[in-house]
N, C-alpha and C positions, 0 to 999 in steps of 0.2 A: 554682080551679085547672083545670077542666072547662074552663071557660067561654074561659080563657088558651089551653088547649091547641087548642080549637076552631080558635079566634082563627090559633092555631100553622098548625093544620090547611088553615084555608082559606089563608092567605095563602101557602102551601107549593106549593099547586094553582097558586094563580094564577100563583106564581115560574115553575112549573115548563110552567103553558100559554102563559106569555109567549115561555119561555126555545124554543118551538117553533114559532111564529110564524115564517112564511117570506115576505119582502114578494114581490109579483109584479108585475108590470106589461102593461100590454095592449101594449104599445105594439109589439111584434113580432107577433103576431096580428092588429093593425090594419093591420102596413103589408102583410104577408104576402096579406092578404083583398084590400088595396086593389092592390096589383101584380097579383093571379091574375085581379081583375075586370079589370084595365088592357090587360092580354096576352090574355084572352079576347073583351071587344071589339073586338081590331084584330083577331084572327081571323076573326069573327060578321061586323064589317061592311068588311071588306076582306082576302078570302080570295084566295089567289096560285098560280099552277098552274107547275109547274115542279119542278127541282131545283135545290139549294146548292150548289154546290161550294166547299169547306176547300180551301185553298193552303197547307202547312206548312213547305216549304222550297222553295228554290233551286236553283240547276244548281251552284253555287259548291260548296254545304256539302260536310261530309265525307262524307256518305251521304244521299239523297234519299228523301223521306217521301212517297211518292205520295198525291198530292189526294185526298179524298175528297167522295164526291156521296151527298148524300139526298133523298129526298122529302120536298119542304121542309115541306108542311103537314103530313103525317103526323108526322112530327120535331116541330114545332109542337105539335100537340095532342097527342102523349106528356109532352111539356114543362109542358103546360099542365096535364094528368091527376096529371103528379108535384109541381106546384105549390098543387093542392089537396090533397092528400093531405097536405103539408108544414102548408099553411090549418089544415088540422084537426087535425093532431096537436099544433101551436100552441094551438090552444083549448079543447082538452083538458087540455094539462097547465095550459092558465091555469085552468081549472074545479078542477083540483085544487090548486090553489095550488104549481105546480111551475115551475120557470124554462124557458122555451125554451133549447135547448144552444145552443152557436154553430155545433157540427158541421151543425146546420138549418136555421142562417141561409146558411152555406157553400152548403150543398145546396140551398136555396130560389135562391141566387143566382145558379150557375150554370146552375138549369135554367130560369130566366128570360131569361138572359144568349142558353143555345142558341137556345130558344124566341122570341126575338125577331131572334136573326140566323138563322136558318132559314125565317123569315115574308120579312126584306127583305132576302136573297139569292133568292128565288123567279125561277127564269129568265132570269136573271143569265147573259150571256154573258161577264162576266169571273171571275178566282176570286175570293172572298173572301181574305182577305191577313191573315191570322192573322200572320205573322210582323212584318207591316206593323204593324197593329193593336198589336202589346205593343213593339215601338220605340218608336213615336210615344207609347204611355199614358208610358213612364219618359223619354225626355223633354219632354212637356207637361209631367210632374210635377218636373223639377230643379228649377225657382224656387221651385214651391210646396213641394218639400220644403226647402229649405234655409231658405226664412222658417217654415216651421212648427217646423223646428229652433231658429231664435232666438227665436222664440217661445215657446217651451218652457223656454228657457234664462232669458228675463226673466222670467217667470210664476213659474216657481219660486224665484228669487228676491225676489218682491214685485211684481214690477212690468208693468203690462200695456203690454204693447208693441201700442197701433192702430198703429203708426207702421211696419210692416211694407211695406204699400206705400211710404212713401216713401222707406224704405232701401232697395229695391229699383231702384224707379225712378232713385233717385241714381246707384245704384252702377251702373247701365245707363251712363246718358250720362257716368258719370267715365269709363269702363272704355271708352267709347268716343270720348272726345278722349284721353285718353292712349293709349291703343292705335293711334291714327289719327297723333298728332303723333310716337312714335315708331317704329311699324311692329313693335312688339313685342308679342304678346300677353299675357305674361307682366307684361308691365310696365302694361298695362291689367287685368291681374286685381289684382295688388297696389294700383294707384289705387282700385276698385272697393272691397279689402278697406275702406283706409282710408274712401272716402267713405259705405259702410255703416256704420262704427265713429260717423266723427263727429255723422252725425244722429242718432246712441241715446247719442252726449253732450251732445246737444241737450237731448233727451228725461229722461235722467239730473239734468241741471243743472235742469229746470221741475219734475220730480216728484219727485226725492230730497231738494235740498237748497233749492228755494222748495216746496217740496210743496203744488203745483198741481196741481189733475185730472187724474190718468194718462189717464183716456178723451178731454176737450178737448185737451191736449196733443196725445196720438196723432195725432187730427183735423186741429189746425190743422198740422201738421208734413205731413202727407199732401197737404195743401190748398196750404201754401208749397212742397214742390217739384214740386209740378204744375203750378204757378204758374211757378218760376222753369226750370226746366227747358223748360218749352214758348217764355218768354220767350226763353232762351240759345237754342233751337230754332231759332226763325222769325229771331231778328234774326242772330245768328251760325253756326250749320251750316247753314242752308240757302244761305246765300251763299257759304260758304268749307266746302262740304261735300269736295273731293278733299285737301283739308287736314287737315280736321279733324272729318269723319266718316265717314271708310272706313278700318276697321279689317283687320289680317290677323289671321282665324278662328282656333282652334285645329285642327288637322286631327285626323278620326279615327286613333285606334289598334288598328287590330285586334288582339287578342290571339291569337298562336298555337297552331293544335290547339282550343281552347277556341272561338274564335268562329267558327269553321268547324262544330259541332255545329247539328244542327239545330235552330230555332224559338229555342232560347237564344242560341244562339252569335251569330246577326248580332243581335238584337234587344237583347243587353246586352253582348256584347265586339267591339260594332265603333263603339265612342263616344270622344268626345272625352275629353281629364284632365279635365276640368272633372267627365265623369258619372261615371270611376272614381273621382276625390277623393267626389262624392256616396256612393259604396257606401261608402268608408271612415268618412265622416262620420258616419253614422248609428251604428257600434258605439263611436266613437271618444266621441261625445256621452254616448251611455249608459253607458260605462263611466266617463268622466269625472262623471257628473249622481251614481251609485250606488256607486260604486268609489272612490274617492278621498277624501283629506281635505277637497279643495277643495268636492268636491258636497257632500259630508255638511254641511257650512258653509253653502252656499248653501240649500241647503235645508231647514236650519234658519232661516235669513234669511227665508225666504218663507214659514216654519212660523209660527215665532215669535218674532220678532224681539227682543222683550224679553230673555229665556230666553237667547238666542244673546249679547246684547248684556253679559250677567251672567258667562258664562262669559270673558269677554275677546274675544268675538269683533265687529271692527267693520262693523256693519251696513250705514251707509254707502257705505263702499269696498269692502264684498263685493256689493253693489248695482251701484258702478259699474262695476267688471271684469265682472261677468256679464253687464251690459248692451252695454259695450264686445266683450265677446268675442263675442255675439248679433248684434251690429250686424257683425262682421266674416264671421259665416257667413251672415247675410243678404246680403251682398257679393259672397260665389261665385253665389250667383240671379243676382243685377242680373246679375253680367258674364256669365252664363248668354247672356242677351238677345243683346248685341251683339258678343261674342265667339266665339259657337261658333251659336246659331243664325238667325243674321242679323250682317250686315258695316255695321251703319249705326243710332244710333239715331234712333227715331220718336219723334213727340210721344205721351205716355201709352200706351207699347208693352207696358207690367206689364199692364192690361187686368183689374184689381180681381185680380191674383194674390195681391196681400198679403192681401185679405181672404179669400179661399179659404186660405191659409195659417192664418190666426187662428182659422176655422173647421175647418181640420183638428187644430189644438192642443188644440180644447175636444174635438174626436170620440175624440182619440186619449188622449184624458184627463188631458193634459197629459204624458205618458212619450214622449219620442223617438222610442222604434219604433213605436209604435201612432200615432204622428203620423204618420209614414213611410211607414206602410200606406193612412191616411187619403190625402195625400197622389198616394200611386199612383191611391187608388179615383178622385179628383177629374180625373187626369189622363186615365186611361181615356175618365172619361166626355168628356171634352175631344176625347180621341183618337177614340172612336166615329165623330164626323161624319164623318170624313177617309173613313172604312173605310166606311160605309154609302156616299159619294156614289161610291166607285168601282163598288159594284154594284149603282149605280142604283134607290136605294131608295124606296120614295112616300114615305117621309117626309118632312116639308118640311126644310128644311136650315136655315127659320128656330127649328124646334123642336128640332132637332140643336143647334145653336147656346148655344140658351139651357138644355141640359141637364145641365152641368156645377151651374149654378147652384141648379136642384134638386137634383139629388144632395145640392148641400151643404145645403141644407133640410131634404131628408129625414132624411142622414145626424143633423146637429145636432141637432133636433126630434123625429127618430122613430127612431133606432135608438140615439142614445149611450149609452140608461140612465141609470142613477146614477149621477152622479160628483161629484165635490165638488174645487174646485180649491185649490190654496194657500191657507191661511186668511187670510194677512194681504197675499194679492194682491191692489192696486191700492190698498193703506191706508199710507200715508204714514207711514213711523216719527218719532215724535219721543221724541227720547230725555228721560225724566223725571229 
């Protein structure tokens, strides 16, 4: 009986040292070390004498935010002072087996963010354009939020949607021959909805019901309308382009009182429907994915499909309306394109958005808003080059350029953490 109770005794310990166990991760301490080296080298070996000047508002707005000016370096290395201080209290709590807050990553970000536009604003005879700056990040980010949104939408239901650019790109060149053959823009968004709906019925009919490789699929669909769109391009719009590729835009609506405030007001209420229906979308999603019968359904579909299949629920066809309904808010992106920021489409004008989309899905862990956010981050860093080449910055503008695409590297790879997506995402149900 001793010997049981012992037995009792230790295993009780071990319940109870497991049950204490906190997993940690480096991966915030690593990128935190490698940004504070990144930001302390451009200081060390390209130091800049001057000051920034911040632009915060307009002569328009409802009350003027007067500019402000620092000394860029000194501003700099406070930045850079609070970026290691962040470094180490990161690896601290990793030494204790404590998680980084995100309040830290916040705080690590923007004093990186200052810290680097305070280095290349240095002497700047024009202002830096903060207002400029957070326009342009929310719309670079319309396409890519509205495919991260579909995205989201198919993933939870089972199914991985690569095929994100080419509903994008479709729903570009529908949305601009129908908008260009009518003179309607409304009626080139509606062509857009549907021609984003039909290729995730493509996609739906290769992986749901011949259940073929969700990932080859994606690919070759991405591949065929890049294919056939630049074909319909060159042999038809470029010859009969005041036909059939000039479309009439949607025009801004400013919103009264509200986008007359400063920094917010022009930068998100002087946009087109296309970017109000985006702010809608995003609550409208999430309440629809966790609120509703319908989500609860699908997301059992993407859980467990068996399980769902038992209860009367049919998998199948909750597969392809959620794909269907995914492919139609992929739709509002495409006509994004050639509707409201640009009157014409171009050959391959998505410019790999769908895949910065797919990569915002997985950052955002697969939940709506947290895509949404992703989404924004990607756009920013898009929007960056625009804002550095106005005040003349040394950085090359071919490393501006290609900065988006880190972001989404880092983001994916070094900041997502844990996550785990739908368990029965990209697995073909066959029903026993």
């Amino acid at each position: 009986m001793s010997a049981q109770t012992a037995v009792r005794s230790d295993d009780a310990s071990v319940s109870s040292t497991l049950r204490h166990v906190t997993v940690t991760s480096k991966k915030y301490p690593v990128v935190f070390t490698f940004m504070s080296v990144v930001l302390g080298l451009i200081l060390l070996a390209a130091p800049r004498e001057g000051e920034t000047k911040f632009r915060f508002s307009a002569e328009s707005d409802f009350f003027v935010i007067p500019s402000i000016s620092v000394p860029a370096m000194r501003v700099a290395w406070v930045c850079l002072a609070i970026l290691v201080l962040a470094t180490i209290t990161s690896w601290v709590l990793y030494a204790r087996e404590r998680r980084t807050p995100l309040v830290l990553g916040i705080v690590f970000a923007f004093a990186f963010l200052a810290g680097f536009l305070s280095w290349g604003g240095a002497g700047s005879v024009s202002d830096f354009p903060v207002v400029r700056l957070i326009s342009a990040s929310v719309l670079l980010a319309v396409p890519i939020l509205f495919g991260a949104l579909g995205g989201a939408i198919g993933e939870r239901a089972g199914v991985v949607n690569i095929a994100i650019e080419g509903q994008l790109l479709a729903s570009a060149f529908v949305a601009a021959v129908v908008g260009s053959i009518t003179k309607n823009p409304w009626a080139g968004l509606v062509a857009a909805l549907v021609a984003g709906a039909l290729v995730a019925l493509v996609l739906g009919a290769f992986t749901i019901t011949y259940r073929v490789n969700q990932v080859i699929v994606g690919v070759v669909l991405n591949v065929l309308v890049l294919g056939l769109t630049s074909f319909m391009y060159t042999q038809v719009l470029m010859k009969n382009a005041d036909q059939l590729n000039r479309t009439v835009r949607f025009p801004s609506l400013p919103i009264p009182l509200i986008s007359e405030v400063p920094i917010i007001g022009p930068a998100l209420f002087r946009q087109s429907i296309i970017v109000y229906l985006m702010y809608l979308a995003v609550p409208l999603v999430w309440f629809a994915l966790y609120r509703t019968r319908w989500g609860l359904r699908l997301r059992a579909v993407g859980e467990h499909p068996l399980a769902a299949d038992t209860v009367g629920i049919k998998v199948e066809r909750t597969r392809y309306r959620a794909l269907l309904i995914a492919g139609a808010v992929v739709g509002f992106g495409g006509a994004y394109y050639t509707l409201v920021s640009v009157s014409a489409f171009n050959r391959n004008m998505t410019a790999g958005a769908g895949f910065i989309a797919l990569a915002a899905v997985i950052f955002g862990k697969w939940d709506p808003v947290r895509a949404a956010l992703a989404a924004l981050l990607f756009g920013f860093a898009s929007a960056l080059e625009g804002a550095m080449s106005v005040v003349g910055s040394p950085v090359p503008s071919q490393f501006m350029l290609m900065l988006p695409y880190v972001v989404t590297l880092f983001a994916v790879a070094g900041l997502v953490g844990r996550s785990r997506a739908p368990a029965a995402s990209g697995i073909p149900y066959v029903k026993e």
